[in-house]
N, C-alpha and C positions, 0 to 999 in steps of 0.2 A: 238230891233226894236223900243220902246214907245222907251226909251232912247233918240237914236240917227236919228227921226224922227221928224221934225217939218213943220208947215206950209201945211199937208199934210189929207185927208179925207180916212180913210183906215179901213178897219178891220184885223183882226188874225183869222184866226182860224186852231187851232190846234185840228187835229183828233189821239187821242190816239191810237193806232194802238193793242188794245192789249196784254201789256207787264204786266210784271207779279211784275215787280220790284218797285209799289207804284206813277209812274208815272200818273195817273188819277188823286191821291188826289193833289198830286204838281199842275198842270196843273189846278185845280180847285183855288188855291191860287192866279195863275195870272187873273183868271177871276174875281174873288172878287177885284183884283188892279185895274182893269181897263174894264172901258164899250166897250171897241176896240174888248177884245176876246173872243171869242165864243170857246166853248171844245165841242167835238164830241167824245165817247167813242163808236169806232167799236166792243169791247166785243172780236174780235178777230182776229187774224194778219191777214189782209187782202192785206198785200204785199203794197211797196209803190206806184205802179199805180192807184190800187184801190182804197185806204186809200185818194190819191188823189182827184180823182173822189168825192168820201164822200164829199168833202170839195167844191170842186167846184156845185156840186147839192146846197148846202147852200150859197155859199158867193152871196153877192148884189154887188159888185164892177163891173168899167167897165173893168181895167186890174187885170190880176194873176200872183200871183209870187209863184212859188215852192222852199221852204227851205229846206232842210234838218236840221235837230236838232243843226249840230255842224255849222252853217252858223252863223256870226257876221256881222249886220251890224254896220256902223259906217260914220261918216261925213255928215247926211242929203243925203244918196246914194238913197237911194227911192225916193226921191222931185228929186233930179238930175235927175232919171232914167223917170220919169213920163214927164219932161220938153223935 
């Protein structure tokens, strides 16, 4: 998303959902790269609806967009989609 994102006023937030496999400290790494994401660690699977919700109680944005983990963005597609 930071990548292939320009011209555009957005945050990330990614809510851990969780997982047992070190994903929290990763997720901590992109936050130290960049003041855009915020990590929410739910402590435990709360299924993707809810794990959603978590995320939307937090963001300040006026639109949302739901990713999934294996989602790529690429070519300024967020500025596209926003216009």
């Amino acid at each position: 998303i930071i990548k292939n994102t320009q011209d555009l006023n957005y945050e990330i937030i990614l809510v851990e959902n969780g997982s047992k496999d070190g994903s929290f400290q990763m997720l901590q790494g992109y936050k130290k790269k960049s003041k855009r994401v915020r990590v929410i660690n739910a402590r435990k699977n709360l299924g993707f609806g809810r794990a959603n919700n978590v995320g939307v109680i937090k963001s300040k944005g006026e639109f949302l967009l739901f990713l999934n983990s294996d989602t790529i963005i690429t070519d300024n597609a967020l500025r596209e989609s926003v216009d």
